[in-house]
VMD Tcl script that draws the C-alpha trace (Angstrom):
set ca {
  {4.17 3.86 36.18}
  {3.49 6.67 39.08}
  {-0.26 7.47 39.84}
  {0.36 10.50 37.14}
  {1.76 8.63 34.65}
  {-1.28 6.48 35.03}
  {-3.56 9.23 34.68}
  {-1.93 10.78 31.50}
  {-1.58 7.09 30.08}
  {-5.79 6.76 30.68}
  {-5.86 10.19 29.24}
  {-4.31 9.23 26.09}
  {-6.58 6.06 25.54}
  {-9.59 8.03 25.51}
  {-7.68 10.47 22.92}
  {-6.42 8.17 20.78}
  {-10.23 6.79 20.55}
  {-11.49 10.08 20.04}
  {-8.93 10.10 16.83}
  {-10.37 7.23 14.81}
  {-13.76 8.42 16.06}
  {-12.91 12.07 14.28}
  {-11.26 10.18 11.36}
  {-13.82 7.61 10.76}
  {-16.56 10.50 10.82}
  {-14.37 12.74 8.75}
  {-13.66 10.69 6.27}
  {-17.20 9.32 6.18}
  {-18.62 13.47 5.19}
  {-15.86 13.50 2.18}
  {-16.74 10.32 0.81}
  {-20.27 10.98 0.61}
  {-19.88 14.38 -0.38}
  {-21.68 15.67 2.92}
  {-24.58 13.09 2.49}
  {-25.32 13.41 -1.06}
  {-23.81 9.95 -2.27}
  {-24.73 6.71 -0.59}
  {-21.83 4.16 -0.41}
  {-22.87 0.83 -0.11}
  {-20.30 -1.72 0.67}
  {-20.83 -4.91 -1.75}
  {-19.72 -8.43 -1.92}
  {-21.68 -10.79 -4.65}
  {-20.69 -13.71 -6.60}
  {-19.94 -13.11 -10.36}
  {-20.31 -14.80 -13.80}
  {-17.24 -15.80 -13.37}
  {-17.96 -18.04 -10.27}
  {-15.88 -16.19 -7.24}
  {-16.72 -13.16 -4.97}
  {-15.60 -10.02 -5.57}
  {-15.86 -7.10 -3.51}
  {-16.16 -3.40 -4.26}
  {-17.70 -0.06 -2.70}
  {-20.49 1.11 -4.68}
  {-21.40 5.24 -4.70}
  {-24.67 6.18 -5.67}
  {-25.34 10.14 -6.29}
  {-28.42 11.25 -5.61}
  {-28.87 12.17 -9.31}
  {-28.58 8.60 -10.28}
  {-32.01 7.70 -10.66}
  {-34.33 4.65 -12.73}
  {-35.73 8.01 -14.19}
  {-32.44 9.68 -14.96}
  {-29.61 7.34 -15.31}
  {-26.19 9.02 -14.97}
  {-22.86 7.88 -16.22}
  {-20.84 4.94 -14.56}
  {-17.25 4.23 -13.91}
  {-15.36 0.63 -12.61}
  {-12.23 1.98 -11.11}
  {-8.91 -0.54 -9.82}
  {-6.36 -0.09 -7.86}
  {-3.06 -1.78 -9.23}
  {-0.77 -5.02 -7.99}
  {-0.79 -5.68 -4.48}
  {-3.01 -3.37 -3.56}
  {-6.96 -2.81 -2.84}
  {-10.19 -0.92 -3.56}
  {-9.31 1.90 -1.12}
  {-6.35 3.46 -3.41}
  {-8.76 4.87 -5.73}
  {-9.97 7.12 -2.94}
  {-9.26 9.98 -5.17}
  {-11.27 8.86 -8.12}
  {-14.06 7.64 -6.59}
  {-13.86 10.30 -4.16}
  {-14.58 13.35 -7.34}
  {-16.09 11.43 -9.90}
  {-19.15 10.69 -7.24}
  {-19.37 14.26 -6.66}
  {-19.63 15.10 -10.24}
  {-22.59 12.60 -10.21}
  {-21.13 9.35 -11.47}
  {-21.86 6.17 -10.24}
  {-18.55 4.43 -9.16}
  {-17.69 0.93 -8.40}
  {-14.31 0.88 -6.60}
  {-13.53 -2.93 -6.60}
  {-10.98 -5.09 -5.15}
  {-9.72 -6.92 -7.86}
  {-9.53 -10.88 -7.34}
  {-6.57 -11.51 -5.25}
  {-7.06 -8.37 -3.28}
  {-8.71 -6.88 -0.33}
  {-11.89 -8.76 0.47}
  {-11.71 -10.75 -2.88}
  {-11.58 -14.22 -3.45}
  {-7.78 -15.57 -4.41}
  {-6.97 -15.16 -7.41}
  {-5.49 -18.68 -9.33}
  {-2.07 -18.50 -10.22}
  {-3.47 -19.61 -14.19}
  {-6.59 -17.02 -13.96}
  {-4.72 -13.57 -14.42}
  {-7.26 -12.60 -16.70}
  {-10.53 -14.45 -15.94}
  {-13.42 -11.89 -16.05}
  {-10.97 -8.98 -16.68}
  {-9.30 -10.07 -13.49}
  {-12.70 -8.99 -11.78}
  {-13.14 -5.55 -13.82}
  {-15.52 -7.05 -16.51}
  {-17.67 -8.73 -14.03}
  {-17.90 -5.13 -12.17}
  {-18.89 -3.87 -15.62}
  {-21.56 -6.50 -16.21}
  {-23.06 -5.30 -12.59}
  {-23.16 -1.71 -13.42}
  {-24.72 -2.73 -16.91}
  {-27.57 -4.37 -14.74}
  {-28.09 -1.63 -12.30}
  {-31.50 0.65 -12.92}
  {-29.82 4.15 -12.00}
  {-27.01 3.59 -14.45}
  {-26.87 4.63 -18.10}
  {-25.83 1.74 -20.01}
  {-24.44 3.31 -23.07}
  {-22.05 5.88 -20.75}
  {-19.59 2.95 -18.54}
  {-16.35 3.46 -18.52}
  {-13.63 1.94 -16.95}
  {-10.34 3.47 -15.39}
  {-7.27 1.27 -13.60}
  {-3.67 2.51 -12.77}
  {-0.75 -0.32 -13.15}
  {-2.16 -3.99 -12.92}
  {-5.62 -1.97 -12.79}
  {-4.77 -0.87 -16.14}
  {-4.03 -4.36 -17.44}
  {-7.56 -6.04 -15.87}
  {-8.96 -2.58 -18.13}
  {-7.27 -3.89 -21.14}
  {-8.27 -7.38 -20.41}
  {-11.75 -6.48 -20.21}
  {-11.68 -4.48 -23.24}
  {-10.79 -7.89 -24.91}
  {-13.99 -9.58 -23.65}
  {-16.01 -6.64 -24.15}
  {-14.54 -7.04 -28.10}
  {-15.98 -10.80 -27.86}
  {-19.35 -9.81 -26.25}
  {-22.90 -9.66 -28.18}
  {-23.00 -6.29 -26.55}
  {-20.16 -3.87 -26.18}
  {-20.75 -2.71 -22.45}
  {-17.18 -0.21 -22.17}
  {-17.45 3.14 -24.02}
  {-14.74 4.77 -22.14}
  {-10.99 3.46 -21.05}
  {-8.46 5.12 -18.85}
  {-5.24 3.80 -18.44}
  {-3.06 5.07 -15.64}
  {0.26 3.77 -15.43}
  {0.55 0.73 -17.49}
  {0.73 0.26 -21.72}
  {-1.93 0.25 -23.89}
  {-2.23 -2.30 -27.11}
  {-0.13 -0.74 -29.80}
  {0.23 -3.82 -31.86}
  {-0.86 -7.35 -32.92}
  {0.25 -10.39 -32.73}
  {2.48 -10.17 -36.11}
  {3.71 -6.77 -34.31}
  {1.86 -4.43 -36.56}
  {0.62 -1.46 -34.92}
  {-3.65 -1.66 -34.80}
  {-6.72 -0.68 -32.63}
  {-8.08 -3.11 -30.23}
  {-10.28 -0.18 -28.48}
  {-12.32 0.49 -31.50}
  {-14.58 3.72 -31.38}
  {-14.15 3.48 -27.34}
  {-12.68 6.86 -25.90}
  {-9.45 6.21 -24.45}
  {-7.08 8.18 -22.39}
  {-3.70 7.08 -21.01}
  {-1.42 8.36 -18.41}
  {2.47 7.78 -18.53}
  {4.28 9.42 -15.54}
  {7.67 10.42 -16.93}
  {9.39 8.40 -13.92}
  {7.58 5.41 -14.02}
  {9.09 1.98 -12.57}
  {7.75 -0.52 -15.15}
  {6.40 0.50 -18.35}
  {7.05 3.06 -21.03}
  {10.73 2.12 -22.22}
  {11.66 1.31 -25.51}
  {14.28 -1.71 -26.11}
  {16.86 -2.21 -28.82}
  {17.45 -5.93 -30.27}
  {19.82 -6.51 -27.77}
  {17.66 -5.88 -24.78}
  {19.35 -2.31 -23.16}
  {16.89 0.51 -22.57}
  {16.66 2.73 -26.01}
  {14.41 5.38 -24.53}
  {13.18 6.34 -20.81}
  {9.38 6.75 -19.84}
  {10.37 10.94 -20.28}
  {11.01 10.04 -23.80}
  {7.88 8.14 -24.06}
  {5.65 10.42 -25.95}
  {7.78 10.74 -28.95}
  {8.13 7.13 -29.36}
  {6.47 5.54 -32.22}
  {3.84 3.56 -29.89}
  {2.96 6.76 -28.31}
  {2.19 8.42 -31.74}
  {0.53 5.28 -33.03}
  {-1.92 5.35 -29.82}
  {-2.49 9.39 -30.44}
  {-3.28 8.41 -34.47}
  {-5.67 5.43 -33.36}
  {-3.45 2.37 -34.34}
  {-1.56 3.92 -37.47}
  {1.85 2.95 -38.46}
  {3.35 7.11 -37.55}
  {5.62 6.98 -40.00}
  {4.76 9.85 -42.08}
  {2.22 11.28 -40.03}
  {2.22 14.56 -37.86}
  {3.64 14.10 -34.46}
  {0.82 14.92 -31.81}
  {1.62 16.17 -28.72}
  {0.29 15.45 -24.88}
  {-2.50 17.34 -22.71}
  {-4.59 17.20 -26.22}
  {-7.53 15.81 -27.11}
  {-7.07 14.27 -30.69}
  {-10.45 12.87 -32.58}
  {-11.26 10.75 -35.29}
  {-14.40 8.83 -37.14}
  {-14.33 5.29 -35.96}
  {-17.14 2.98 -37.83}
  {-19.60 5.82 -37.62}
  {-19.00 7.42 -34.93}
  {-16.39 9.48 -32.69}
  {-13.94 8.20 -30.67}
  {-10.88 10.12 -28.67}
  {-7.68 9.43 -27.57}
  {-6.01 11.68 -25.55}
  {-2.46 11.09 -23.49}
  {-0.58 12.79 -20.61}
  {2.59 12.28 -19.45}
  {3.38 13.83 -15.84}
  {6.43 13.94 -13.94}
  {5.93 11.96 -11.35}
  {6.56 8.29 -10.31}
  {4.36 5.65 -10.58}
  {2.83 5.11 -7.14}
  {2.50 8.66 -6.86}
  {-0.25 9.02 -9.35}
  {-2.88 7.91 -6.98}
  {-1.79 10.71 -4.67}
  {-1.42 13.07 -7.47}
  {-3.86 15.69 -7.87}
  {-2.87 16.62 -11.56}
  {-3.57 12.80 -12.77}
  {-6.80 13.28 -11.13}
  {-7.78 16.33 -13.22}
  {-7.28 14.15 -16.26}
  {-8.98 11.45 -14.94}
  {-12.33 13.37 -13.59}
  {-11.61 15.24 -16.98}
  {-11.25 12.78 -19.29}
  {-14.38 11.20 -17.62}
  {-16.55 14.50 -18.51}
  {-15.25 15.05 -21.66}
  {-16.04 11.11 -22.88}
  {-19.02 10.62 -20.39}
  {-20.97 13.78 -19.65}
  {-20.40 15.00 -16.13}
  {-23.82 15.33 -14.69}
  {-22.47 17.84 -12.20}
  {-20.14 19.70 -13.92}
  {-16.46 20.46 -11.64}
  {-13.65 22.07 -12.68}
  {-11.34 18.80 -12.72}
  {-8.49 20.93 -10.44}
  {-11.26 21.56 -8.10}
  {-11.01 18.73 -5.28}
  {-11.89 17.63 -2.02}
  {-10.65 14.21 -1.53}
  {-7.25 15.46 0.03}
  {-9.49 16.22 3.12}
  {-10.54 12.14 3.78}
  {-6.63 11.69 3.35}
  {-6.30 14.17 5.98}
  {-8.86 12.21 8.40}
  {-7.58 8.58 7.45}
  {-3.96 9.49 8.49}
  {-5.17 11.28 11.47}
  {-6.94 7.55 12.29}
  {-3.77 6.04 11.64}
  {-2.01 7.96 14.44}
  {-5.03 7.14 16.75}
  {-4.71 3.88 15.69}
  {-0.82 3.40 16.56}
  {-1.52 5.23 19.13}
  {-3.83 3.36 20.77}
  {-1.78 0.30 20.00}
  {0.61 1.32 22.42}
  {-1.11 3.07 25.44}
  {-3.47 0.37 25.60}
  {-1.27 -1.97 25.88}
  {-0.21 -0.38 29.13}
  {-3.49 0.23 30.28}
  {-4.11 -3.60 30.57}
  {-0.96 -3.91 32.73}
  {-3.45 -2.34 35.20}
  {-5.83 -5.36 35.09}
  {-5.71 -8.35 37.09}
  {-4.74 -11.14 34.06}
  {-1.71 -9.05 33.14}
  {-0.38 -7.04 36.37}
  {1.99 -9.44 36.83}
  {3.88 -7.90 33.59}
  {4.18 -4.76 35.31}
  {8.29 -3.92 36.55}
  {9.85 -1.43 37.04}
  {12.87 0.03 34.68}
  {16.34 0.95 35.99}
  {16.48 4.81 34.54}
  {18.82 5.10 31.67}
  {22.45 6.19 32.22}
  {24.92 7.79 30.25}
  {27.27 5.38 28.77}
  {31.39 5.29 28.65}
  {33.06 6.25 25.46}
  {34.17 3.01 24.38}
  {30.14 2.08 24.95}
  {28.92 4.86 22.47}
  {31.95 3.34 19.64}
  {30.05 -0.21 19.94}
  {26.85 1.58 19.75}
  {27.19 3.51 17.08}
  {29.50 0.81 15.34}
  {26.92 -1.59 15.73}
  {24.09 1.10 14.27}
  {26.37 1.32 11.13}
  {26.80 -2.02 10.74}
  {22.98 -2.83 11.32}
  {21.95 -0.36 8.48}
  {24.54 -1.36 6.14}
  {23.54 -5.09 6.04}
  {19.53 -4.07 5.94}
  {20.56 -2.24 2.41}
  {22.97 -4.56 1.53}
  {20.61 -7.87 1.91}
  {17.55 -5.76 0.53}
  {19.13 -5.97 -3.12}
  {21.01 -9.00 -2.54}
  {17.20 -10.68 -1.88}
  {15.91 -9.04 -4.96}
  {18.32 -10.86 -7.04}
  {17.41 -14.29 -6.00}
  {16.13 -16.13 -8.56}
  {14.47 -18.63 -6.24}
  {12.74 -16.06 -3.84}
  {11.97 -13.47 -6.71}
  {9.91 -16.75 -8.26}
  {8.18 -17.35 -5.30}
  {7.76 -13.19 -4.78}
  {6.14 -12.76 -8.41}
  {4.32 -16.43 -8.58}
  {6.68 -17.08 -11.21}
  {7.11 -20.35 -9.70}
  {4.73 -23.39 -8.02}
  {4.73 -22.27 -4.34}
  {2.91 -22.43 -0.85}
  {3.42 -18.81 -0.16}
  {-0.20 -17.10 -0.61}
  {1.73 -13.43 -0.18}
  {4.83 -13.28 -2.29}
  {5.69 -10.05 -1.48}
  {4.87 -9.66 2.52}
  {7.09 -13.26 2.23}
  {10.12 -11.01 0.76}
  {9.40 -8.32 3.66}
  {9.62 -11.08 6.11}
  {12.50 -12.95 4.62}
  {14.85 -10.14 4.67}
  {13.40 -8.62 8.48}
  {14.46 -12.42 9.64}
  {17.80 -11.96 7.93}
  {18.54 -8.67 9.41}
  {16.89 -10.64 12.81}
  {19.76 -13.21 12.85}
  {22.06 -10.18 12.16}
  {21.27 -7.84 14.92}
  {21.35 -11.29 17.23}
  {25.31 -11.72 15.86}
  {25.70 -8.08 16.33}
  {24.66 -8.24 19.96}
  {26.36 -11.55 20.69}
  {29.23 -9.86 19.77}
  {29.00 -6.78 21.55}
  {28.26 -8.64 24.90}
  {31.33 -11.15 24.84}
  {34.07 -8.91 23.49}
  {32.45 -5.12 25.20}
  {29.38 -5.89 27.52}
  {30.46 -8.69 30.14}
  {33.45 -6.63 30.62}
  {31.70 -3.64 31.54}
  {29.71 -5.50 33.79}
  {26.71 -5.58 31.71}
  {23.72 -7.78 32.96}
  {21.44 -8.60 30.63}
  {19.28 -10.79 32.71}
  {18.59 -7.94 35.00}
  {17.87 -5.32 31.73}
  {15.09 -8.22 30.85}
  {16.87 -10.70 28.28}
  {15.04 -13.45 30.07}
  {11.50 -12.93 31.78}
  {11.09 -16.58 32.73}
  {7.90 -18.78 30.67}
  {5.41 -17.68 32.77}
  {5.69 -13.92 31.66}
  {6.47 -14.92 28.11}
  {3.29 -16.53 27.61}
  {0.99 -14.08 30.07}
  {3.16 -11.44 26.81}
  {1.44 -13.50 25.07}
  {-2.37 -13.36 26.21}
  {-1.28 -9.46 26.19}
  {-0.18 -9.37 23.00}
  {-3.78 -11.06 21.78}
  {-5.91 -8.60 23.46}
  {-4.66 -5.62 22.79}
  {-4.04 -6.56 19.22}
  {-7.82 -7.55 18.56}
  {-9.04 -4.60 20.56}
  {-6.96 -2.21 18.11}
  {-8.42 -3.76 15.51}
  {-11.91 -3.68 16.38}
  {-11.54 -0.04 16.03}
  {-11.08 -0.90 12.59}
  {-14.13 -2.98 11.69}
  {-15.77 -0.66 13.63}
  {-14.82 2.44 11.35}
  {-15.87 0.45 8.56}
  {-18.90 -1.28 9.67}
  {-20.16 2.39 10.16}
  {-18.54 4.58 8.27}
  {-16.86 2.40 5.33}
  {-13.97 4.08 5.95}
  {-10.62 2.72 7.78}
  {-7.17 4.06 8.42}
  {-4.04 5.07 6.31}
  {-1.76 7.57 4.47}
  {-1.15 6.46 0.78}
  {0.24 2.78 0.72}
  {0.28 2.72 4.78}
  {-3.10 1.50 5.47}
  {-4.62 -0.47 8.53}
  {-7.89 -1.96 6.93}
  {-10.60 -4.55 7.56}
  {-10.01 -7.93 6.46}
  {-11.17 -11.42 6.29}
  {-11.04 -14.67 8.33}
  {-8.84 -16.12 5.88}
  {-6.01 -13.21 6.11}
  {-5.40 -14.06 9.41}
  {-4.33 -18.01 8.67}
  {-2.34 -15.79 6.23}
  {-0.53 -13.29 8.40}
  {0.07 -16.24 11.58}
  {2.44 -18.45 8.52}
  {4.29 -15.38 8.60}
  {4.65 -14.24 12.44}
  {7.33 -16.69 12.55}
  {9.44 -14.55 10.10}
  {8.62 -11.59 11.54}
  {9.35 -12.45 15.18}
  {12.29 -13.13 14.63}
  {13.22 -9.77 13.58}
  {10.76 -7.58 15.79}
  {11.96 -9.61 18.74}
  {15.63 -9.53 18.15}
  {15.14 -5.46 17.29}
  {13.29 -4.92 20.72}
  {16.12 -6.97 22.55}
  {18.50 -5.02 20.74}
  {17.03 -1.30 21.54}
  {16.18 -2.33 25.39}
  {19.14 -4.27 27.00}
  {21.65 -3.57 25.03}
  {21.26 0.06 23.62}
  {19.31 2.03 26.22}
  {21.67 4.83 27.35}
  {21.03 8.84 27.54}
  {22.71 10.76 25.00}
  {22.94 14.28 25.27}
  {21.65 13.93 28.52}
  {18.15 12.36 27.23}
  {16.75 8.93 26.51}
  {14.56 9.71 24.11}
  {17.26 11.53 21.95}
  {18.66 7.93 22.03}
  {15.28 6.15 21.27}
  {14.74 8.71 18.13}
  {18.05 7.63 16.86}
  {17.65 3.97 17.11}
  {14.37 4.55 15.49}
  {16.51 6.36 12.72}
  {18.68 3.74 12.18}
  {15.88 1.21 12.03}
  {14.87 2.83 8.49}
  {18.20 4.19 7.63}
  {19.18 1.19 4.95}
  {15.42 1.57 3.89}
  {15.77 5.38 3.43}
  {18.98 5.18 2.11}
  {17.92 2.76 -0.96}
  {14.63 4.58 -1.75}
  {16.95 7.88 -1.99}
  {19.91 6.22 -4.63}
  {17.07 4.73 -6.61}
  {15.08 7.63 -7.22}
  {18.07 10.28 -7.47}
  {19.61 8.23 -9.88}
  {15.87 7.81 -11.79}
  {15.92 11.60 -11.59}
  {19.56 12.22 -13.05}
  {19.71 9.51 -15.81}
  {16.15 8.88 -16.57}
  {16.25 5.03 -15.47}
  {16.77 3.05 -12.23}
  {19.31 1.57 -10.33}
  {20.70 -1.47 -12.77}
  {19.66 -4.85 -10.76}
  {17.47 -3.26 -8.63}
  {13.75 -3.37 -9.56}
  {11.65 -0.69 -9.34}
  {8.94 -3.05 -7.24}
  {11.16 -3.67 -4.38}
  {11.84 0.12 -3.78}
  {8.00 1.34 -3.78}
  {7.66 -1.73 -1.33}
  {10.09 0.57 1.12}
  {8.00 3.22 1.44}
  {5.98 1.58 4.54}
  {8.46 0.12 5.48}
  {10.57 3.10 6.36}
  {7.52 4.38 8.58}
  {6.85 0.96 10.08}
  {10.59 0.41 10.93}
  {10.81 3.81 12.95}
  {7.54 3.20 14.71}
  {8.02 -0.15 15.97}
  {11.64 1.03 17.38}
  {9.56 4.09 19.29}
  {6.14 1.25 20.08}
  {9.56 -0.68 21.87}
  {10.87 1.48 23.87}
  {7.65 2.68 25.16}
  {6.25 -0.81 26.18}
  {9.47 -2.05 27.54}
  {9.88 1.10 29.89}
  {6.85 -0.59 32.07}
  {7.50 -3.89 32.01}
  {11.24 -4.45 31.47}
  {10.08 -7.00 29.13}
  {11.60 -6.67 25.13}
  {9.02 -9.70 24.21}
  {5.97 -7.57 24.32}
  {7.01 -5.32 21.91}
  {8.29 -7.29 20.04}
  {5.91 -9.82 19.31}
  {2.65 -6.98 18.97}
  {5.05 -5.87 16.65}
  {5.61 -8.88 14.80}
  {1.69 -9.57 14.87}
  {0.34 -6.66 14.21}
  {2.77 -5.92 11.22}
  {2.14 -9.16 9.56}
  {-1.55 -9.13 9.28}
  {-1.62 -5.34 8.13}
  {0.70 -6.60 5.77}
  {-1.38 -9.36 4.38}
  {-4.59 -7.69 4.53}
  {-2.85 -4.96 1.92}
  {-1.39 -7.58 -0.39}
  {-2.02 -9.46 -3.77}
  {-3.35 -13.26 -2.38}
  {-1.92 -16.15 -4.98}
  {-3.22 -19.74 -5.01}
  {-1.95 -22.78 -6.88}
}
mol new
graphics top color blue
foreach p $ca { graphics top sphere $p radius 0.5 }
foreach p [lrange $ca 0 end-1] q [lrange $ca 1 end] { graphics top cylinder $p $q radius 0.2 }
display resetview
């Protein structure tokens, strides 16, 4: 690195700080609507004998004199607290007290038991019986609003709400998941009682919404979902429809329930199901249905929102974030502990013709058997057990285990691939791979490895730091680099091995064996291995959704799960190539990058997963 490099390498340290420092204050001013709403960040042990944790906003209209209306939002499956940002986000500024939680299992949760799905709502009734207790809060206005799995723990704590001496819930909004149609003898019937209840079923949604015929195929799509006889019966407040007048969406339909009023209302956008918590029209009926059931004490046009602006400062702290990730790590090559790291690169040449047909072979290839082993791993009955704790298992994270199992597949695979291009093309072209770095000798491996350790804890310091002060941290819809626990660490390190094996085999791959100039450039070649490092990702996500578009229904044997899980990945997979290329071009090392990669992947992974114990 020349002294200029240096300089401009210093320069974008300070920026990338300056980044999270904008983002974490940015964010900070939406979320507390300017400094109206305190957030307080809460961990307490429930009635149901674990910790749960949750972010708490407090208007400034809430008051022991004038309690205002209060709503438990949930994020779905394998997710946390923070992907309600858009709920919590407007219903705070309308004056509604909001309790974002972390159901158990996720985020800063206890573990959930593998035979406690349902134990205190699956943390959502507990967060009800907290609000319930809380002076500014007006008991007889709580409602409670989930999307997917979020949606279940709502309908789970309706149940115990049904069983309490005092019924707690007034209001229930479903996002994404089915609501009780019938009983237990399968005749249609009302479980929510004179509770208001909404429910949203996006017309492309993964999971739910399908009708079946008695031999199991698919009689109707989630488009056809609101002229299906459970849809009616929901809109008629458990009736049998036969008969009755067909009711439409986007209305709100009343009716006298033991004395008193209760609504149901449904909605049925077109959109997919991990969209809704991006989606500003599910939003609208959210905040909406909330003001029509609830009483808004600040009154908002539902279309009227803001919280698109702290999406706008988290994703700017998630470039600061990578960014800093990777010019720090060459900063330290500066210091005494890890100058020894430092080497120069031989500049990258053009290669011969019969160079570019194994390179671009071996990109084909590469892509073809990521897709390829994708589905062919979601078909395994004895990982999709372990994946969906179907199964007894050691794995706390069944689905950053799938993730893992597949990059090490696709590790052993780009290892064949370049084993293959060195004997029958490389060697013969005078390739030398121990000069390009294939072997830095154990002393630099493990001072990689000191590197690796502090420059991955300093990166993430800037994320307990964001939250410690702001409660905020950094991401872009299901990309999210958050605080976490001691415990998610033990987690993430039983799956480094997986991961190395892929990140390091990837780096290997992009630095001695495909680092050329094409058209002239290198980094027209680094943005096209970073290409094909999400290609079979991108290519998936595209055939399952145009096909959900076209025929109403997914790709047949490939779950809907597995694709959403893609859409980090693909970002991930093209970063990592770029964090490579830029790390190996000062040390001629691929091990760096490839274990921070490795690490730093894992235990983001973890700390945005569903936890499992048996």
């Amino acid at each position: 690195m020349t002294t200029t490099s240096r300089r401009r390498n210093s320069a974008l340290v300070i920026l990338s700080l300056l980044l999270c420092l904008i983002s974490a204050v940015g964010a900070a001013i939406v979320q507390t609507g300017g400094g109206s709403t305190e957030v307080k960040d809460l961990k307490w042990e429930t009635s149901s004998g674990r910790a749960m944790n949750a972010l708490l906003f407090v208007p400034e209209n809430a008051t022991a004199d004038e309690p205002a209306p209060a709503v438990v939002v949930s994020h779905g499956w394998w997710n946390n607290r923070e992907m309600q940002t858009a709920n919590y986000v407007e219903l705070a500024r309308r004056g509604f007290v909001v309790l974002s939680i972390d159901m158990y299992g996720h985020g800063n949760s206890d573990p959930l038991p593998a035979d406690e799905l349902a134990v205190g709502g699956t943390g959502m009734y507990d967060a009800v019986k907290l609000l319930a207790d809380l002076p500014y809060v007006d008991v007889a206005r709580i409602g409670v609003e989930g999307h997917s799995n979020g949606a279940r723990a709502a309908n789970f704590s309706v149940q115990l709400d049904n069983e309490a001496d005092e019924q707690l819930i007034s209001s229930v909004m479903l996002v994404d998941n089915e609501a009780f149609y019938t009983d237990e003898d399968g005749a249609y019937t009302n479980i929510y009682g004179s509770r208001d209840v909404g429910l949203v079923a996006a017309q492309y949604d993964e999971f739910f919404f399908r009708s079946y015929t008695a031999e199991g195929a698919v009689a109707t799509t989630p488009r056809e979902f609101a002229g299906t006889p459970n849809a009616q019966s929901f809109l008629h407040f458990g009736e049998d429809p036969e008969g009755l007048d067909e009711r439409v969406p986007d209305e709100y339909y009343t009716e006298t329930i033991d004395g008193e009023e209760a609504v149901r209302f449904l909605s049925t956008p077109a959109q997919t199901h991990p969209w809704s918590t991006q989606s500003k029209y599910t939003t609208a009926v959210v905040v909406g249905f909330f003001d029509t059931t609830l009483g808004a004490p600040n009154p908002i046009e539902p279309t009227s929102q803001v919280w698109q602006w702290k999406e706008l400062f988290t994703a700017l702290g998630l470039i600061g974030f990578g960014m800093f990730l990777v010019v720090f790590t060459r900063e330290l090559l500066f210091t005494r502990a890890f100058a020894g790291l430092r080497d120069e690169v031989a500049p990258a040449e053009k290669t011969t013709a019969k160079g570019l047909a194994w390179f671009w072979g071996g990109l084909v290839v590469s892509a073809a058997i990521s897709a390829l082993s994708y589905v062919w791993l979601s078909q395994q009955s004895w990982l999709t057990g372990i994946v969906h704790n179907a199964v007894p298992n050691p794995v706390p994270t069944g689905s950053v285990f799938f993730i893992a199992v597949w990059a090490a597949v696709n590790g052993v695979a780009a290892i064949a691939i370049m084993l293959l291009s060195y004997f029958l093309y490389g060697r013969k072209a005078g390739q030398s791979p121990r000069a390009l770095g294939i072997w830095p000798g154990w002393k630099r491996l493990l001072q990689s490895v000191g590197l690796v350790a502090v420059a991955t804890t300093a990166s993430f310091l800037l994320v307990f730091l964001a939250d410690y002060f702001f409660k905020t941290d950094f991401r872009l819809w299901v990309l999210a680099v958050k605080v976490f626990p001691q415990d998610k660490i033990w987690y993430g390190l039983f799956l480094v091995p997986l991961f190395l094996i892929y990140f390091v085999a990837n780096s290997v791959s992009i630095n001695v064996f495909n680092r050329f100039t094409l058209a002239g450039r290198e980094w027209v070649n680094t943005a096209v291995l970073a290409l094909f490092n999400s290609l079979g990702p991108i290519v998936l996500v595209l055939l399952q959704y145009l096909t959900f578009w076209v025929t109403g229904d997914l790709v047949p044997g490939f779950g809907g799960i597995y694709s959403i899980w893609l859409f980090p990945v693909v970002v991930i997979l093209a970063f990592t190539a770029v964090v490579s290329r830029k790390i190996y071009r000062e040390t001629n090392n691929p091990y760096i990058a490839g274990i921070l990669n490795a690490v730093v992947v894992s235990i983001v992974s973890v700390s945005n997963s569903l936890v499992m114990t048996y």
